[in-house]
N, C-alpha and C positions, 0 to 999 in steps of 0.2 A: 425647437425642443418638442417631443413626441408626448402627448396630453397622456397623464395616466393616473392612476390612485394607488392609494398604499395597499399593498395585500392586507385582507381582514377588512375591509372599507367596501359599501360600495352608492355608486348614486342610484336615485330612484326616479324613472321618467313619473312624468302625469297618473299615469293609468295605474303603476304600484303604487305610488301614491295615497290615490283614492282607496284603494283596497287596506294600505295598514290602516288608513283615516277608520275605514269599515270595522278591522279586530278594533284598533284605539278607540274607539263611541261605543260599541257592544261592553266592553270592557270594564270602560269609564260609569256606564248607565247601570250596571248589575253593582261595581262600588258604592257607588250612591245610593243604591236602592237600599243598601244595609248599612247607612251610616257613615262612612267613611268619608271623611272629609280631605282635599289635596293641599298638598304642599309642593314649595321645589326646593333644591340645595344647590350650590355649583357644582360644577362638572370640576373642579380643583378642591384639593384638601392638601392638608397638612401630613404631611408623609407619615408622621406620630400619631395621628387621627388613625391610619388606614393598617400600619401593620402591623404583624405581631394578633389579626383577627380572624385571620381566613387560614391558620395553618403556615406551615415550614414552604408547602409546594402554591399554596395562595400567593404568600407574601414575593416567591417570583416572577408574579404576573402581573406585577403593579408596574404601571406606568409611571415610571422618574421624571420629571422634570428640570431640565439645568437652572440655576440662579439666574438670577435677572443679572447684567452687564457682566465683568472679569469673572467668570465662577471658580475660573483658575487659581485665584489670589487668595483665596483663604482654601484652599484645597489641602488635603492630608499629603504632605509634599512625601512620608514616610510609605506611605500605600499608591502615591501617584508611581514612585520610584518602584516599588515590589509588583507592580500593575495586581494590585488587590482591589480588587473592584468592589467587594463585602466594607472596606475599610473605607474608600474613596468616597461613594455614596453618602453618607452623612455630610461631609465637609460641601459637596458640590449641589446636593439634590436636597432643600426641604419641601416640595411638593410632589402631590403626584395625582392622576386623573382617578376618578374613583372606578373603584371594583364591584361596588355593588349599591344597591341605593338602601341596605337596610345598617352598614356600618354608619354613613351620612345620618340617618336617621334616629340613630343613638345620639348621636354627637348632638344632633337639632333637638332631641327633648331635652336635654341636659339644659341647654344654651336658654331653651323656651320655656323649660317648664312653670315658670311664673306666669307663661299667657297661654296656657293650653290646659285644658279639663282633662282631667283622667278617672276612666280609661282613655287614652287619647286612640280616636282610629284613625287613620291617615291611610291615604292611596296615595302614588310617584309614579308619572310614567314619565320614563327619561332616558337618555344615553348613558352606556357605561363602557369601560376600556377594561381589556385583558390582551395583555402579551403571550396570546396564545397561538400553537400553531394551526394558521387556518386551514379549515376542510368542511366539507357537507356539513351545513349544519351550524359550522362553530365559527365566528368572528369576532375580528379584535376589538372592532366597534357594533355596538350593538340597542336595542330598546329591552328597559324590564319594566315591565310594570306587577309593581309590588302594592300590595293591602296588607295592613301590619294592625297591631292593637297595640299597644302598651300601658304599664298600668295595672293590670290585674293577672290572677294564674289561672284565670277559669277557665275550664274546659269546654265551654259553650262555646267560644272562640276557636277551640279547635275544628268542632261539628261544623261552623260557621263557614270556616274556610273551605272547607270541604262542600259545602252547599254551594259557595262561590263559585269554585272551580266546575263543580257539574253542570249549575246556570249558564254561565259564562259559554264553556265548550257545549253544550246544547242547542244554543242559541246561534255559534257559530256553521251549528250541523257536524262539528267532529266528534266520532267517537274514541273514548279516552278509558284509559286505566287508571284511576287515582291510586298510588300502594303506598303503604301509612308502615310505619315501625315506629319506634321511640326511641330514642338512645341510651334511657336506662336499661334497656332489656339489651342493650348492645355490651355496656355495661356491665348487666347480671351474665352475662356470656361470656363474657372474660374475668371476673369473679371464680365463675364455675370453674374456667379452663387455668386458673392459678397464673392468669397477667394482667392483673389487677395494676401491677406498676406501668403495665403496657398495652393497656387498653386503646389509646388514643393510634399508636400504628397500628393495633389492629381491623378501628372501625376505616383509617386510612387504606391499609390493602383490602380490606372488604369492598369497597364503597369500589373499586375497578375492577370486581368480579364480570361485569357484563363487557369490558371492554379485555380482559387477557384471561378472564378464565379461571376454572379451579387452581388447575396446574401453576397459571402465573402468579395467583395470589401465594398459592402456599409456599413457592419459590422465595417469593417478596419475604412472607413470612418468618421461613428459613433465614433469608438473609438478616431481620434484627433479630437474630437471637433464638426466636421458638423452638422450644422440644416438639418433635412428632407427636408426642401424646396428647400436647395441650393443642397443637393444631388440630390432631383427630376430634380431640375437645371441642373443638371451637365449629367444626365443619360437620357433627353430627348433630350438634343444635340448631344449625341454621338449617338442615332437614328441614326440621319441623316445619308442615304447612300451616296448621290449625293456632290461634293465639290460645283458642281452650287447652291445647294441648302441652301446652308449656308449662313445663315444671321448673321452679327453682327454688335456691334454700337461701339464697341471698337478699336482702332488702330491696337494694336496687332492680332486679331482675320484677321482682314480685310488685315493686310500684310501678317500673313500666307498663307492665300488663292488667294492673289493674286502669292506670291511667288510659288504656288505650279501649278500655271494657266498658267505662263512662263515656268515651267520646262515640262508643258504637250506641252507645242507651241516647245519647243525646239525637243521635240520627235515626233512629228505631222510626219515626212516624213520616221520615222527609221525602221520601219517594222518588230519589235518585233516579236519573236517568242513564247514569253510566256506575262503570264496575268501581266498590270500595273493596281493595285486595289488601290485605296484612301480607307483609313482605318481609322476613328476618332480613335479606341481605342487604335489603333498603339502610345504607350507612350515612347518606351526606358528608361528604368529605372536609364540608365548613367546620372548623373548630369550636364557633359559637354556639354553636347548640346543642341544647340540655335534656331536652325530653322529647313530646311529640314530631315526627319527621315525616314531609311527604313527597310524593315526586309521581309526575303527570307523564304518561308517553301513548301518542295513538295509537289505536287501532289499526288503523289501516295503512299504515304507511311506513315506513323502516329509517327512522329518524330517532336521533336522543330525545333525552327529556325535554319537555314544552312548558313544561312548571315544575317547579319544588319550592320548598320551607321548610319553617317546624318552629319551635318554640326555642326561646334564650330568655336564661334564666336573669342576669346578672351581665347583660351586653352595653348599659352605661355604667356600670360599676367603674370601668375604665378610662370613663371621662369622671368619675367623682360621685354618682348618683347611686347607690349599693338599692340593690334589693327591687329592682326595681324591671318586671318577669314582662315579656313580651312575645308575642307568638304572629308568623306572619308567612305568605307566602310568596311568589311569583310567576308573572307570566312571560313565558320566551316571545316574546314578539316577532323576533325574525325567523326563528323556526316554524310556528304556527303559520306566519306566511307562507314559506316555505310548502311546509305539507298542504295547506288548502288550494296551492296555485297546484300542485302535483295532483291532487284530491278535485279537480276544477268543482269549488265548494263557496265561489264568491257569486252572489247574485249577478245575474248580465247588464242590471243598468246602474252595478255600482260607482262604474267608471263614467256615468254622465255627469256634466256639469249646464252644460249650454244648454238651453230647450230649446232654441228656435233661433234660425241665422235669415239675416233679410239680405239678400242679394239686388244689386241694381242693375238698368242698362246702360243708367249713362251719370253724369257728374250732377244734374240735378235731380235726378232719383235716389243719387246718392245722399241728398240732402233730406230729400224726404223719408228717406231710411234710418235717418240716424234721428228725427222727430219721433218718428213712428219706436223706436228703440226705446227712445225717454220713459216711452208712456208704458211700456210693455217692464219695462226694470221698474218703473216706479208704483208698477202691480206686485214684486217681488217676482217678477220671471225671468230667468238667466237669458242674456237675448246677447246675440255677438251679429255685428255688420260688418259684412267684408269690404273692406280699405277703400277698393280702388273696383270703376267699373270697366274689369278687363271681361277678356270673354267668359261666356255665360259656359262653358264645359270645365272651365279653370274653377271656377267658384262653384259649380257643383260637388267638382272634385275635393275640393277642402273640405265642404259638408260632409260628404259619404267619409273622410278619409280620419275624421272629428269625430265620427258614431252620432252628428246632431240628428235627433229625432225629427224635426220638423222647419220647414225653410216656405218662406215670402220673396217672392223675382216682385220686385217694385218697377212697373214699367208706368208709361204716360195716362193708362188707359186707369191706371190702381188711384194715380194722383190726382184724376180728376173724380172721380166717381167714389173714392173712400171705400171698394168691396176690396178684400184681399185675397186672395187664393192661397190656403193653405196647404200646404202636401207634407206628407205624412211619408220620411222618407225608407221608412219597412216597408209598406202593404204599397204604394204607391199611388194611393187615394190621393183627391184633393177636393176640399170644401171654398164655397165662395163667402166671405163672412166681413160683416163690418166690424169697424176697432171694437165696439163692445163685446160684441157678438165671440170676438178673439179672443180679446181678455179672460171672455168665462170660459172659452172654450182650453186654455192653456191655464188658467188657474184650479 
């Protein structure tokens, strides 16, 4: 059988490895700094946990799962026979892989909220599944790490996030466009353009302006229903560059913009390192959310979004919990890789592990290599000895081919007299030095 993975999947040698470990600790260290405390969820949910949250085009990218033993046997034998696969699903499938870790995380305050403070802040970094089609960028299996609040509707939270996100990618060396809307102003735009009953396909075809276009949105448009006027309506407002510039006569439209005029006062003194852009087309196509919306894409490299969120008003209401306003964002982990390996923007000794490999010439130097090892790990120094004393060109070869910074050849002359010779395998130095003398010298 021919070894292979599922498209949308992929494995990581050592070296990418070390590098997500690098965005995941950067990441993990800026949550922390502002409070956030971690939690984890399964990677399985209750198919009724999960849909019916992310939208009509969400809900077909969840991942089914069949019943455990006959799934056949209480199957909809009416929709097995019609090959209705809409109807089939419930009888065969009650689980499925989650889609996102902020639905998960509705469900876990509901569950917890008797052993959780609130505001409660919580950071997730995890896997998540979409039945999507993979390309540059986009996969089925993937990492998000998410910082969420819930608990409160303050706006401080919003600024908050937005300080995260510029920490965070600053820290990594990328530069980013944070671009902020809110969805009542998405709202008050359809208000204005008189589809107020049809607001929700509209911020849907909005929200794939950057992927088909004027022409294909208003296409899309056309297709549910839209009169050319209220389109024209709808695509002369989102003109507008300026938030000052925004007029409206509606409620909604006028609390977006005020809302998003606080979260600019909130950051007024923060001293950002990357760009805060108001963006009308900015839609999020997640159903869940209420007001505030953002979404991250670099500078310098031609890649989707690397972050988004926003605020949800009323996202455990549905597990039982009303009224209860959270606001959160996330981080693409596999894209952000992505762009930084493209970007070469990971430090060059990110991928070390080992410091220092001791090489032998013969089967009792090997013994005295593996003493000498004890003492050098039980300094806290990554120390690795090579197995077996074959030839000395072989085991240099492993060193250089390992990136180890620094290597000890353990011959007769080392074992009697206790001096080491250290080489330094960049510059091609080497120092004569006793075990202590080592120790400080690698610590």
């Amino acid at each position: 059988m021919k070894p292979q993975i599922l498209k949308g999947t992929r494995d990581f040698l050592p070296e990418q490895v070390y590098k997500r470990n690098y965005i995941f600790d950067i990441i993990k260290s800026v949550f922390q700094k502002y409070g956030y405390l971690p939690i984890e969820t399964p990677v399985m949910e209750h198919l009724s946990t999960l849909t019916g949250k992310y939208g009509e085009e969400g809900d077909k990218l969840l991942f089914k799962l069949l019943n455990n033993g006959d799934f056949l046997a209480k199957a909809n034998k009416d929709a097995l026979a019609a090959n209705d696969s809409v109807g089939l699903i419930p009888s065969i499938s009650k689980r499925g892989l989650r889609y996102d870790l902020t639905v998960p995380f509705a469900r876990f305050v509901v569950m917890h909220q008797n052993d959780i403070s609130f505001p409660f802040k919580r950071y997730q970094i995890q896997p998540v599944w979409r039945a999507d089609r993979p390309q540059k960028g986009r996969y089925q299996e993937f990492y998000q790490c998410d910082v969420d609040v819930v608990g409160s509707d303050s706006l401080l939270y919003e600024a908050e996030l937005i300080q995260i996100y510029d920490e965070v990618f600053s820290h990594l060396g990328l530069n980013v466009t944070i671009k902020v809307n809110n969805r009542k102003i998405l709202k008050g735009i359809a208000d204005e353009a008189g589809l107020s009953d049809q607001w929700v396909d509209m911020t849907v075809a909005i929200d794939k302006l950057d992927k088909i276009g004027e022409e294909g949105v208003r296409k899309e448009m056309e297709g549910k229903g839209f009169t050319s006027n209220a389109i024209d309506k709808v695509f002369s407002l989102l003109a507008t560059e300026k938030l000052e510039d925004l007029n409206f006569t509606n409620e909604s439209g006028k609390k977006g913009k005020e809302e998003l005029l606080a979260i600019h006062d909130f950051l007024d003194e923060s001293k950002l390192k990357n760009k805060v852009k108001f963006d009308m087309t900015l839609a999020r196509g997640l159903g869940y959310y209420t007001g505030f919306i953002v979404e991250v894409s670099a500078d310098d490299a031609v890649m989707g979004s690397i972050g988004g969120g926003g605020r949800y008003d009323d996202l455990t209401g549905s597990f039982g919990m009303k009224d209860m306003s959270g606001v959160g964002v996330s981080f693409g982990a596999e894209r952000i890789y992505d762009v930084m390996e493209e970007l070469d923007l990971f430090p060059t000794d990110v991928t070390q592990s080992t410091q220092i490999i001791l090489l032998s010439f013969d089967k009792k130097c090997l013994e005295h290599a593996a003493k000498i090892a004890f003492k050098l790990r039980a300094a806290n120094i990554a120390t690795e000895v090579y197995p077996s004393a074959v030839k000395m060109k072989k085991q240099m070869k492993y060193a250089n081919d390992r990136g180890i910074p620094y290597v000890i050849v353990i011959g007769s002359e080392e074992m009697e007299n206790g001096i080491y010779k250290l080489k330094n395998m960049t510059s091609g130095d080497q120092q004569s030095l006793s075990m202590d003398d080592l120790l400080l010298k690698l610590q």
